[in-house]
C-alpha positions as CSV (number, residue, x, y, z in Angstrom):
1,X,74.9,103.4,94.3
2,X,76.1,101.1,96.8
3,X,76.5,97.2,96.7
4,X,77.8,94.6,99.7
5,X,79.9,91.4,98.5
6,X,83.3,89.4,98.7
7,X,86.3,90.5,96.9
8,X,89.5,89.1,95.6
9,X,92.6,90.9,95.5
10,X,94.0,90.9,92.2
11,X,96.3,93.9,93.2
12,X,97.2,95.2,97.1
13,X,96.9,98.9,97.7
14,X,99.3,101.0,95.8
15,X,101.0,104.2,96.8
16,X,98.0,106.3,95.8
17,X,95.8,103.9,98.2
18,X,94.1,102.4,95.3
19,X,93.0,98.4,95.5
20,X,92.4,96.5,92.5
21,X,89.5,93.9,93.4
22,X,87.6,90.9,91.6
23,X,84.1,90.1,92.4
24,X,84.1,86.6,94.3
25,X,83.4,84.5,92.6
26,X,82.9,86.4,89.4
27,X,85.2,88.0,87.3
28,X,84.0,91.8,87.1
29,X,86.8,94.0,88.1
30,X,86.6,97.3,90.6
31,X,88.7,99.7,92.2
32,X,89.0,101.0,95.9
33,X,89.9,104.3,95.4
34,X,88.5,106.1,98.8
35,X,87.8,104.9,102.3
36,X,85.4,106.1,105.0
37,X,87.4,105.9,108.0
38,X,91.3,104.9,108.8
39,X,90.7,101.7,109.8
40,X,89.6,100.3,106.7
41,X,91.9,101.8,104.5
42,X,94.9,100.0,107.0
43,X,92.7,96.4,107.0
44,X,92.5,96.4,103.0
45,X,96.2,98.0,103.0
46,X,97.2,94.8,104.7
47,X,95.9,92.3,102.3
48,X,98.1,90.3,99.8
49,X,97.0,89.5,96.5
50,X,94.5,87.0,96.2
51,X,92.9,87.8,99.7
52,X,89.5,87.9,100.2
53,X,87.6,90.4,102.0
54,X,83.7,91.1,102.6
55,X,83.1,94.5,101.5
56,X,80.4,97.5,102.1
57,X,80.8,99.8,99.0
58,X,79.2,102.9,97.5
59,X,80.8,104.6,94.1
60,X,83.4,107.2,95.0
61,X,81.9,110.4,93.0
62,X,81.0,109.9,89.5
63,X,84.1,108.2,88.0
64,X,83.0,104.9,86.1
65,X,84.5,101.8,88.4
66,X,85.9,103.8,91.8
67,X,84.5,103.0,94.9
68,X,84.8,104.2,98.6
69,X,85.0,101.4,101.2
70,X,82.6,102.0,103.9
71,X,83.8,99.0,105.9
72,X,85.7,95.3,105.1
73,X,85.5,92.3,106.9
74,X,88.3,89.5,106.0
75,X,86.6,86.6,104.4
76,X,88.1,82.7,105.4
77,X,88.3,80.2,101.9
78,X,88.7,76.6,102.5
């Protein structure tokens, strides 16, 4: 399964890499718990909490709400 869409931070990467992120503008709740290359692990890594960041996402094995991050794009909000 994969899905495209903007995310808030609710919680910047921990030490285990994990993200906590917020479907913008909706409330569901998700997890970045894998990356697909370097570079997109250190763009999300560098995000504060309440950030928000166009993501490209397919589920990271078989565990309920973890995703890998294919690639992230920093969103602007006015």
């Amino acid at each position: 399964m994969n899905r495209t869409g903007k995310y808030t931070v609710v919680r910047a990467c921990n030490d285990h890499g994990a993200i906590t992120l917020r479907e913008y503008p909706r409330n569901g709740t998700l997890y970045v718990v894998e990356y697909d290359d370097p570079d997109v692990e250190a763009e999300l890594s560098s995000l504060d909490a309440g950030s928000v960041v166009e993501l490209d996402l397919r589920r990271a094995g078989r565990r309920g709400n973890a995703w890998c991050a294919e690639s992230a794009r920093p969103v602007e909000t006015a």
